[in-house]
LOBAMAR-427713 format. One record per residue: residue number from 0; z, y, x of N, C-alpha, C, O in turn. Coordinates in steps of 0.02 Angstrom, whole numbers. Atoms other than C-alpha are relative to their C-alpha. Example, Ala and Ser with C-alpha at 12.3 -4.5 7.8 and 13.67 -1.06 7.14 Angstrom:
# LOBAMAR-427713
n;n.w;n.v;n.u;ca.w;ca.v;ca.u;c.w;c.v;c.u;o.w;o.v;o.u
0;0;-59;45;390;-225;615;0;60;45;33;59;97
1;-3;-59;-42;357;-53;684;37;55;-39;45;110;-14
//
This chain:
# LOBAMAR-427713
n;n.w;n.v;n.u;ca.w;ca.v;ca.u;c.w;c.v;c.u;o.w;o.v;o.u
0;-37;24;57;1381;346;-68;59;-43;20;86;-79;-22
1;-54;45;-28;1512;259;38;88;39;-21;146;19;-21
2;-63;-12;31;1630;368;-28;33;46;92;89;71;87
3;-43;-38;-62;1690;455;159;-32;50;-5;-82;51;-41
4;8;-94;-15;1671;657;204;-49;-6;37;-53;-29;94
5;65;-14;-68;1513;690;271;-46;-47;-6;-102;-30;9
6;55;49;31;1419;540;216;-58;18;-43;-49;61;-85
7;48;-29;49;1255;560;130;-16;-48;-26;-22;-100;7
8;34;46;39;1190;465;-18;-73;-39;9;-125;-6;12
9;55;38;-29;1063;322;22;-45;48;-45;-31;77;-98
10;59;-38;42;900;408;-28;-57;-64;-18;-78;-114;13
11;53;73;27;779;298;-134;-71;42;-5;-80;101;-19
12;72;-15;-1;599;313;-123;-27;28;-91;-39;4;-146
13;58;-27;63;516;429;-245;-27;-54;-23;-10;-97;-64
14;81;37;12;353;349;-242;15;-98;-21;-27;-131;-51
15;-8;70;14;453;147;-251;27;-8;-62;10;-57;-96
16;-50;-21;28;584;214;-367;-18;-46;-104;20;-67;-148
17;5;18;66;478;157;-530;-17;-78;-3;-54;-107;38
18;21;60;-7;479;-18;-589;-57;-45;31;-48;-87;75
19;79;33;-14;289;-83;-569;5;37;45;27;-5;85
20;17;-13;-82;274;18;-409;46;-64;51;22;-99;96
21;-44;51;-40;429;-93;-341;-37;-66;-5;-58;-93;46
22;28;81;25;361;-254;-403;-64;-1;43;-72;-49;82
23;59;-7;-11;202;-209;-352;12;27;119;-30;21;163
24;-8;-8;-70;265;-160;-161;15;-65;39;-13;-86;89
25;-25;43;-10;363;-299;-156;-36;-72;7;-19;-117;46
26;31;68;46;247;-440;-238;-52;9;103;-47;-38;142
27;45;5;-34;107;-365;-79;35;-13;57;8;-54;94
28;-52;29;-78;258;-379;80;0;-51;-2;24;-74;50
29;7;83;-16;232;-563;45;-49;-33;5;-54;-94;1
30;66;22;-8;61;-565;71;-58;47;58;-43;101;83
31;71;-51;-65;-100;-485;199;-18;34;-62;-7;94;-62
32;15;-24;58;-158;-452;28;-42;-17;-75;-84;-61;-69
33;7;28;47;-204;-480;-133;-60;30;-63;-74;89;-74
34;48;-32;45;-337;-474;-275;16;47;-76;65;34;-111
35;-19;-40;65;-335;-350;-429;36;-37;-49;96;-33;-60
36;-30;51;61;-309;-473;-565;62;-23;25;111;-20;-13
37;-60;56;-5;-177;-580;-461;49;60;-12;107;43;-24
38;-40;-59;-29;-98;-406;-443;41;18;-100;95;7;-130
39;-23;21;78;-96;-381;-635;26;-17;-54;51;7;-106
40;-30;32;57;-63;-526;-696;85;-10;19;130;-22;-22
41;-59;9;-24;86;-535;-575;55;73;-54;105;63;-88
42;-29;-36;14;146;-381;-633;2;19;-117;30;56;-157
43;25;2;80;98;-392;-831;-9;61;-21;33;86;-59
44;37;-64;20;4;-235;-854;-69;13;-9;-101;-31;19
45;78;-28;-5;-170;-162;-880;-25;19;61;6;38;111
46;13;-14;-69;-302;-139;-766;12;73;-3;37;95;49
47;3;-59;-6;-305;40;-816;64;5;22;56;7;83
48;-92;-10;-28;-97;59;-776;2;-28;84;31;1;130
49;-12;30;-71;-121;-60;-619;-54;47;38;-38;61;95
50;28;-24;-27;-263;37;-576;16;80;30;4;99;87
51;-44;-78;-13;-172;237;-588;58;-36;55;60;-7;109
52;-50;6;-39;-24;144;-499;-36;-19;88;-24;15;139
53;39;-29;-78;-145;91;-337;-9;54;29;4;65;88
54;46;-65;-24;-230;255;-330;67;57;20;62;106;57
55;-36;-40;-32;-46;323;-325;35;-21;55;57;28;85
56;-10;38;-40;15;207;-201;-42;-6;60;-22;-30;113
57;50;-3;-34;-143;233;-118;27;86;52;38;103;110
58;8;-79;-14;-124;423;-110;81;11;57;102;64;79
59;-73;-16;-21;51;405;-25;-5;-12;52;22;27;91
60;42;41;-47;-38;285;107;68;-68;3;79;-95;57
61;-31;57;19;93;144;41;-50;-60;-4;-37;-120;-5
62;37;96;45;-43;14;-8;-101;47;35;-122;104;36
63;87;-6;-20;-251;19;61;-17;-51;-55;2;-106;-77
64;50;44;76;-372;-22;-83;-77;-33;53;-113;9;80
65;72;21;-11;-530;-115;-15;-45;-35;-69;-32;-85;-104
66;55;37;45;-678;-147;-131;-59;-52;32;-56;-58;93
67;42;54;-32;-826;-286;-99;-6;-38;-55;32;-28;-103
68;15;53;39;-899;-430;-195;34;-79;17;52;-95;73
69;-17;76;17;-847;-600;-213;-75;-40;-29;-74;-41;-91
70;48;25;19;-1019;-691;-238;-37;76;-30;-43;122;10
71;41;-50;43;-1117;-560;-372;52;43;-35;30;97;-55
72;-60;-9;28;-951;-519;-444;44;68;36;88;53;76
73;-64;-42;-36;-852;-344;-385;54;-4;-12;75;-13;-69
74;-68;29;25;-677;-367;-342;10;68;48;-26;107;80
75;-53;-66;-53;-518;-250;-261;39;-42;-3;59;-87;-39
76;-66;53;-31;-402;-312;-165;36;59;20;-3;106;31
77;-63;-23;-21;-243;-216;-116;38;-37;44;67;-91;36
78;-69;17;-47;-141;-222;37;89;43;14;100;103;5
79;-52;-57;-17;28;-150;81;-2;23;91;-16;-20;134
80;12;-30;-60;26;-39;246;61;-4;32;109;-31;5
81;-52;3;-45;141;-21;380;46;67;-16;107;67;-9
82;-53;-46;13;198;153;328;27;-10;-84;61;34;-110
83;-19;35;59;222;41;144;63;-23;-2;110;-4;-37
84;-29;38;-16;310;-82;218;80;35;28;136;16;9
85;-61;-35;3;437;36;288;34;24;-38;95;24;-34
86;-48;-54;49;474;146;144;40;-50;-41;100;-42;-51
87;-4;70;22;475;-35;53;83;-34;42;122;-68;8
88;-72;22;-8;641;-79;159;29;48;25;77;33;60
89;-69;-47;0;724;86;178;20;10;-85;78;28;-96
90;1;9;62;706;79;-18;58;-43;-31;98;-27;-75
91;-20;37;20;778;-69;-31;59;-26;36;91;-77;24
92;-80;-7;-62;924;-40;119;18;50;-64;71;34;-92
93;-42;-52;63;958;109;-32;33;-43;-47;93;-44;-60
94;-13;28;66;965;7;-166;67;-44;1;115;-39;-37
95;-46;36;-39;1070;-119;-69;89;35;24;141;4;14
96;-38;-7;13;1192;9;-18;26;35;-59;83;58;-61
97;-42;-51;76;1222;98;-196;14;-61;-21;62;-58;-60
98;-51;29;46;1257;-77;-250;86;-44;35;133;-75;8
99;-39;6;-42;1363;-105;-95;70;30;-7;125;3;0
100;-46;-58;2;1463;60;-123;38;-17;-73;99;-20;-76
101;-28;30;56;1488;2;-307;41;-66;-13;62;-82;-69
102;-24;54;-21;1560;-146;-253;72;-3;26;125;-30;11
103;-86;-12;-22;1690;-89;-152;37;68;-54;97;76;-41
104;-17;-28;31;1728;34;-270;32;-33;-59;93;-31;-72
105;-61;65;75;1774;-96;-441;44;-28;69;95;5;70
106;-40;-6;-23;1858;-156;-303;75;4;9;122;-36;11
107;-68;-21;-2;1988;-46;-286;9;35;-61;40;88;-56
108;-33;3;89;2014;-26;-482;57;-23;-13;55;-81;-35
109;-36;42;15;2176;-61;-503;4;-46;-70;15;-106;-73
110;17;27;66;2155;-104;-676;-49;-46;-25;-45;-73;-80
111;61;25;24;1990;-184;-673;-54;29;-32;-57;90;-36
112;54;-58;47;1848;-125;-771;17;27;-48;50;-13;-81
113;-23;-40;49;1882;1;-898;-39;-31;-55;-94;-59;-52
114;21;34;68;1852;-55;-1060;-46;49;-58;-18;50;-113
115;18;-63;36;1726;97;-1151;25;1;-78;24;-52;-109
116;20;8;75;1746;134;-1327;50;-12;-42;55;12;-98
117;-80;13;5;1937;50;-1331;10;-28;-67;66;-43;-86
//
């Protein structure tokens, strides 16, 4: 998206591409890992929604689910993985340059931003 011949457009991650997956990639790269609920409430969703979004996150091998107890109590914890963690900042090197490329592009507007609608 840099705008030169032969350049190819940053490619954004499928699988990061949707809000709560990002949040949810992002929220675990700042941690070893974290419990269901914190995961959740961080993200303000259901367990059923947080739970389909693990299992697809899971399935990608972005994020490892471990189950276990906490006293009498079953819990899940979620980590992000190393092949996570990568897609997680080529994702976000994309995102970075499409708003990079857009950047230098207003730029060189002579006019400034177009005004829609007039």
């Amino acid at each position: 998206m840099s705008g030169r011949a032969g350049d190819s457009p940053p490619t954004l991650d499928r699988e990061l591409h949707h809000p709560t997956r990002l949040a949810l990639a992002a929220y675990l790269s700042a941690c070893g890992e974290a419990e269901f609920a914190v995961l959740r409430d961080y993200c303000q969703i259901s367990d059923s929604t947080l739970s389909k979004t693990l299992s697809a996150l899971e399935k990608t091998g972005y994020v490892s689910v471990r189950k276990g107890y906490l006293g009498k109590r079953p819990r899940t914890w979620a980590a992000l993985t190393l092949t996570g963690r990568r897609a997680l900042t080529r994702h976000l090197a994309a995102l970075e340059e499409i708003a990079a490329t857009a950047r230098r592009a207003a730029g060189t507007c002579a006019d400034g931003p177009s005004e829609a609608g007039g």
